[in-house]
Every structure is written in structure tokens, then in C-alpha cells.
N, C-alpha and C positions, 0 to 999 in steps of 0.2 A: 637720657635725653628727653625733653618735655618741647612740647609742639602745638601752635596754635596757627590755623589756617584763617584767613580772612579775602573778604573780594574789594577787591577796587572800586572806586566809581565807576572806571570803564569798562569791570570787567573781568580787567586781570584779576589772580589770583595771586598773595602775599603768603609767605610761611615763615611764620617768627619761631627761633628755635632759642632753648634755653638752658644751659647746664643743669644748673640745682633746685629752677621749679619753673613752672606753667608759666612763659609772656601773657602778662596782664591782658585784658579788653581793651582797645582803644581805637581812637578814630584813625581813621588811614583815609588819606589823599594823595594827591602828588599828579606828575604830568599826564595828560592824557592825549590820546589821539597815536597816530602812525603805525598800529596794527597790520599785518597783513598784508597780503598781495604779490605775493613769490609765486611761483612756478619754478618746475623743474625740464631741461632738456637731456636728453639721452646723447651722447656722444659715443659714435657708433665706431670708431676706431681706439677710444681706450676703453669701452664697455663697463664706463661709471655714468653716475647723473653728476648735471650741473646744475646746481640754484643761482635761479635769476634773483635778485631779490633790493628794485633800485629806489624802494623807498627810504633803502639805510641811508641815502648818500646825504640826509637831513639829519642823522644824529646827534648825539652832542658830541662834539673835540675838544678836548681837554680844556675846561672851562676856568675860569677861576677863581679860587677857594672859598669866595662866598655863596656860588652858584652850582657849589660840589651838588649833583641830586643821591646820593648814596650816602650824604650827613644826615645822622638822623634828622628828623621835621623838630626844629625852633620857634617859626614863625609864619602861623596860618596862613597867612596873606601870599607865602612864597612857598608851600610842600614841594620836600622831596619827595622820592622814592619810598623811603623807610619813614617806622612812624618814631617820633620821640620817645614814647615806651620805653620799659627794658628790654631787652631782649641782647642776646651775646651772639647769633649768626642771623643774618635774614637772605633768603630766596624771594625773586618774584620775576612774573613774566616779562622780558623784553620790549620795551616797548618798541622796539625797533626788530621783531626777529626775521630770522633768517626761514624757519619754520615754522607753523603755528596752528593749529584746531581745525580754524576755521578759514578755507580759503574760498577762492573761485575757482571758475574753469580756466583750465589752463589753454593759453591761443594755441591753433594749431600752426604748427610748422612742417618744415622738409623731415626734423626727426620727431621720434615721438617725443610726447609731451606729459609733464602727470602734474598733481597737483604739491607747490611745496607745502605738506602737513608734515607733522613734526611737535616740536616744542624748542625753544630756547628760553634758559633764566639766569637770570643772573645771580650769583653767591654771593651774599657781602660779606666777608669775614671776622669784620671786627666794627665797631661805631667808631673806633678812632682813623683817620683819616690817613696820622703818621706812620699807623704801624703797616708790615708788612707780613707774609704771609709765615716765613723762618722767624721772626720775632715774635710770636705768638706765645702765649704760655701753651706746656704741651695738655694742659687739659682741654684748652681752647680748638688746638692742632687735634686731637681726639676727638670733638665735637662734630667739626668740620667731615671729618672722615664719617662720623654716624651719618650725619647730613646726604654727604653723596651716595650714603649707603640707602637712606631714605628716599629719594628722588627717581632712584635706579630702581627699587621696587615700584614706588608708586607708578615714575613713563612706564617701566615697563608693563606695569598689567595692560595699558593700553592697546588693544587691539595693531593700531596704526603704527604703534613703534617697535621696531627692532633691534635698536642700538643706542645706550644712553653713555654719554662721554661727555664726561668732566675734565674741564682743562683751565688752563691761565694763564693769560700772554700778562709777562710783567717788563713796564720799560718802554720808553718812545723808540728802542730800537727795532722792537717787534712789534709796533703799530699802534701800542695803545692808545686809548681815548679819557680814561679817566685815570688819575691816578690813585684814588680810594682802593686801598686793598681789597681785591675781589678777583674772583672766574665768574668762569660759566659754565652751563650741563646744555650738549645740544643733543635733544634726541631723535634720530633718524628713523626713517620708514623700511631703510635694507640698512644693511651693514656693511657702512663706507670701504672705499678702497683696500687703506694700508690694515685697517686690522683685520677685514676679508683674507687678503695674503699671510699675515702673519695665523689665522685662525685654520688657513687651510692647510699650512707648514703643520700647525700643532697637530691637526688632527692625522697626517699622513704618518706623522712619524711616531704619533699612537696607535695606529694602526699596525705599523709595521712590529713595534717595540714593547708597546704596552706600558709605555709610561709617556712621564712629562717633557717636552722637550728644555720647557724653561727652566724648571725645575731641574732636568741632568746637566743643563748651562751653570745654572747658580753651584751645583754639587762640585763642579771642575772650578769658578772661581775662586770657591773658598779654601779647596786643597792647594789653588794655585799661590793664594795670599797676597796679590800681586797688585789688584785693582781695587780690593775692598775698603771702601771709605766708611762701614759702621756694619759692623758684626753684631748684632743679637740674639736672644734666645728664641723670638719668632720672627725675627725681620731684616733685611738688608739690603745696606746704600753699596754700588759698587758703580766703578766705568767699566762698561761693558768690554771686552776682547776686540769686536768689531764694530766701537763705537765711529758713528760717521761726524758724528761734531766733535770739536775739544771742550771739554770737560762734558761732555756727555753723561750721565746718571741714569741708574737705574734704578730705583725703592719698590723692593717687593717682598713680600712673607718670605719664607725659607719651609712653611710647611702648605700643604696643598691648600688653593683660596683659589677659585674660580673669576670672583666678585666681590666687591664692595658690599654684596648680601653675606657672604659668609666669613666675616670678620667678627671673631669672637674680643670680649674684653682683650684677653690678654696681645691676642693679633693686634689687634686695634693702638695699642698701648704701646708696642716695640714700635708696630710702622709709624707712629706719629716722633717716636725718638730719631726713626732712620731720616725721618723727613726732613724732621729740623736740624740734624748733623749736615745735611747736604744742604739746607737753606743757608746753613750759619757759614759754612765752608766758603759757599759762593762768594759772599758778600766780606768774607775774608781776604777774597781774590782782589777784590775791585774797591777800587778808590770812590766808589758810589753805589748804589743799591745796583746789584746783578741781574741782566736782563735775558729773562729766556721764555722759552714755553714750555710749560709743563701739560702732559697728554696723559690720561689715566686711558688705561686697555682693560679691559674687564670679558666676561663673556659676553653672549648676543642675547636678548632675552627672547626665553623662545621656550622655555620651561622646559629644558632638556638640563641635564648636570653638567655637562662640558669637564670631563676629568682630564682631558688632553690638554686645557689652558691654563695660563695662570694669570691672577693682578697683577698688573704692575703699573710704575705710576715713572713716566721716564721725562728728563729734562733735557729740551734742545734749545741749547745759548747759542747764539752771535758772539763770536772768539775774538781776543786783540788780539791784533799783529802790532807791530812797530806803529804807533800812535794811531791806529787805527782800529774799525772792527772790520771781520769778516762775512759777508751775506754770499748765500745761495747765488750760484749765476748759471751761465749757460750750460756748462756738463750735468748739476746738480736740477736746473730746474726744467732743461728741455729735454736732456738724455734720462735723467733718471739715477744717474751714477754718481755718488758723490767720490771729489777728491780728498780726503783728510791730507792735512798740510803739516800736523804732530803727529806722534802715534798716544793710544791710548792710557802707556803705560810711564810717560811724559807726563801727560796733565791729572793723572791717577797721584800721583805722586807729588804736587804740584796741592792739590786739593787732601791729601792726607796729612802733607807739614800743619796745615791747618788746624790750631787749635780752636777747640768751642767748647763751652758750659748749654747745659739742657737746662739749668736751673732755673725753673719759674720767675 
């Protein structure tokens, strides 16, 4: 991977990433201004923060295709995001985040208050517009994975950060705003909710056991053969046993990996296979590009080894029903419980008939 960092007019910071040599020098422009100005409130009956954050509400909304800003820069007069250069992945800061460096003081309220710092950026995957993130060559799909692996070290040396998570909402089903193939990495100051619980599960039952919890889950899928949708020699797409969405995934090493930092060539090389078995599958499914969210779980960065956890990198789609999709509602989004409406071993099944080529 070959890497070139650049700053913005206003500021932000750009990282052009390159397969097979160094992103050239070039001028870098694009939109400025809407920086800043979050806070966070404490919510003292579910003991998480919330970010305030209502400069987003100016962003841009799925604009159109001549005013994509994640096409590379054409025409001075109108800069994107990205510069015209080569480059095959580009990162750069939010202009609209959620968290960021440099804030204010946060107002005071009835609860407490802190400031939202942070970082969020966004990933662009590819300069073409059409492609998606499963249709990617897998050396591209590899690159990407160096990439979050890169980010994740750099937020994390950070003092202020504790938790760097890479994810992608794909699809106007799950809210998006641009349709250029792209995520994003938001990195936090604690370590959000759900992978706190799930980090707390890992560590008890290392405690108790001396091993991996995810790692003895994956050992019982594979004996079980039942849900795996791509078997490797380091890596593996499966639906979970106690998947809560339909078609639910999971892609993760099959040998110990903490993070996105401790992915060697050959790791790196299967999980971008298992990734795009489950990209290609999806979209197998659907009469149009497959809409979901994909959430990478990694450790907490905290310069401890974490041998109780493992990567994984999991997909939660919006499911059809009879001419329709299915969304989160009251059990799922006030109680906390979700109902699964198939079982796992239904859309497991479902997403295995599926044929796919990995071929570049």
C-alpha cells in the first residue's frame, strides 16, 4: 500500500492511497466550511452519551450526478472532494462530522455534558461512481481492508480516541445520502454501547475459559456446516446461529485477529474473498443493488492485546417480505429485543444457492 497525505484549504486533511505506487502531488480543493460544533449529552438511564450534532441537517442529499462531490475534481471552477489525480482509495475529513478535533464548550444542562471530539471520514472506494463496494476487483477489496487498517492505527494513537469503527450504510433504505461508493470510520472518545457489551461478554468468558468466545462460535459453525456461506483457509462469511436480521453475515478470520492492525498478507487476502462472496451473494438476492449496513468490531485501542476478541466485520440488511421491506420498530427499537420473522438457517440457505465468480 503507498500513501500520500495532503491538507485542505480549510484544513481538513486528505489521504490518497495507492495499490502499485505513491498518488502523484496535486492540487486539492473542494467544499469548504460546516465544521464542528457537536456536543455530547449523558443519558443517565441507558449510561451512553448522545451526540448533539445539528449542523449536519445542511449536508448534502443525494445530489445529482453532475454535482456527485466524491467524483474525482474535472473542473476547477466546481471541486469535489477528491482531487483528479491517480489514486485507487481516497479518505478525508467530514465536512459535516458528527465528531471532530476541534470543538467548543459544551452548554450546560440538567445532565452532564462533554465535548463531541472525535474524528469522522469518509472512505471513497473507487473513482467510478458505478461501481459498488462487492464489485470491486479483490485486490482493490484488499487495499480497502489495508486502508481501515491504516486509520485505526493512525485515530488510534490519538490520545482522545478510544474506538475507531469503519462501517457503510449502502442504499436509500438505510438513509443514504450519496450514492458514490463509499463508508466511513467514526472514531469515538469511549467505547460505544453495543461493542462495550459485546467486548464485555468476550472478556468474561475469557476469563472464565481461557479462550475466544468468537472464535469457539465460528469452531461450532464450521463443524455445524449449516450456515457457512464461504469457507477459507484464513477466513469466513457465515449467518450467524442467532442472527437478528434475515440474511444477517458475519466475515471474520477463522484464526486469532484482534484488528484490522493485525491482518497479515495472507489474512487480508482470504477476508477480502469472504467479503465479496457475501457482497456478490446479496446482490444475487435482489432485483437491485442490496441495501444494508455493514459495521466492522475490532478491539478498543487502548494498547492492550485484547486475546478475548476477535474482527469481525457483520452486515444488517432491511429484509423483503411480500413486496415490501422490513424496518426495525417498536420491540426492536424501544425494547431492545428483536423479533426475527425467518430463521437463520432459511436465508443461510437462500444466500448459499447463490452462485458467484471472485474473478477480477
Amino acid at each position: 500500500m503507498f500513501k500520500r497525505s495532503l491538507v485542505k484549504p480549510d484544513g481538513r486533511m486528505l489521504h490518497l492511497y495507492g495499490r502499485t505506487s505513491l498518488p502523484p502531488e496535486c492540487d486539492v480543493d473542494g467544499p469548504r466550511g460546516g465544521q464542528g460544533g457537536s456536543h455530547m449529552r449523558w443519558h443517565p438511564l441507558r449510561a451512553e452519551w448522545v451526540v448533539y450534532a445539528t449542523h449536519r441537517q445542511t449536508r448534502t442529499f443525494l445530489p445529482p450526478p453532475e454535482y456527485n462531490p466524491l467524483l474525482p475534481s474535472s473542473d476547477p471552477a466546481q471541486p469535489t472532494e477528491v482531487p483528479g489525480c491517480p489514486w485507487d482509495v481516497a479518505v478525508f475529513d467530514n465536512l459535516y462530522p458528527s465528531l471532530s478535533a476541534e470543538v467548543g464548550v459544551p452548554p450546560k444542562q440538567l445532565v452532564d455534558t462533554a465535548p463531541g471530539v472525535g474524528a469522522c471520514e469518509v472512505v471513497v472506494f473507487s473513482r467510478d461512481p458505478k461501481q459498488s463496494l462487492g464489485r470491486l476487483p479483490l485486490a482493490q477489496i484488499e487495499l480497502i481492508l489495508d486502508v481501515w487498517a491504516d486509520r485505526t492505527g493512525e485515530l488510534g494513537r490519538r490520545g482522545d480516541i478510544a474506538y475507531v469503527f469503519p462501517f457503510e450504510n449502502r442504499g436509500v433504505e438505510v438513509g443514504v445520502t450519496l450514492h458514490h461508493p463509499h463508508g466511513q470510520i467514526y472514531a469515538y472518545p469511549f467505547v460505544p454501547p453495543i461493542p462495550a457489551r459485546q467486548l464485555a461478554q468476550e472478556k468474561q468468558y475469557h476469563a472464565l475459559h481461557g479462550r475466544n468466545l468468537a472464535l469457539e462460535l465460528l469452531a461450532a459453525e464450521l463443524a455445524a456446516d449449516e450456515r457457512i456461506l464461504y469457507s477459507g483457509p484464513r477466513a469466513v462469511a457465515l449467518v450467524p446461529v442467532c442472527a437478528r436480521y434475515a440474511y444477517e453475515v458475519w466475515v471474520t478470520p477463522r484464526v486469532p485477529c484482534p484488528s484490522f492492525l493485525g491482518l497479515d498478507l495472507e489474512v487480508r487476502a482470504d477476508l477480502a474473498r469472504a467479503l465479496k462472496t457475501t457482497l456478490l451473494k446479496y446482490d444475487g438476492l435482489w432485483d437491485r443493488p442490496f441495501p444494508y449496513v455493514m459495521a466492522c468490531y475490532q478491539a478498543p485501542c487502548d494498547d492492550e492485546l485484547h486475546p478475548e476478541t476477535q474482527l469481525r466485520i457483520e452486515f444488517y440488511p432491511p429484509y423483503r417480505m411480500p413486496g415490501r421491506l422490513k424496518y426495525l420498530a417498536g420491540t426492536e427499537l424501544g425494547a431492545g429485543v428483536f423479533t426475527a420473522e425467518t430463521l437463520p438457517e432459511q436465508k443461510a440457505a437462500e444466500l448459499r444457492a447463490v452462485e458467484v465468480k471472485l474473478d477480477d
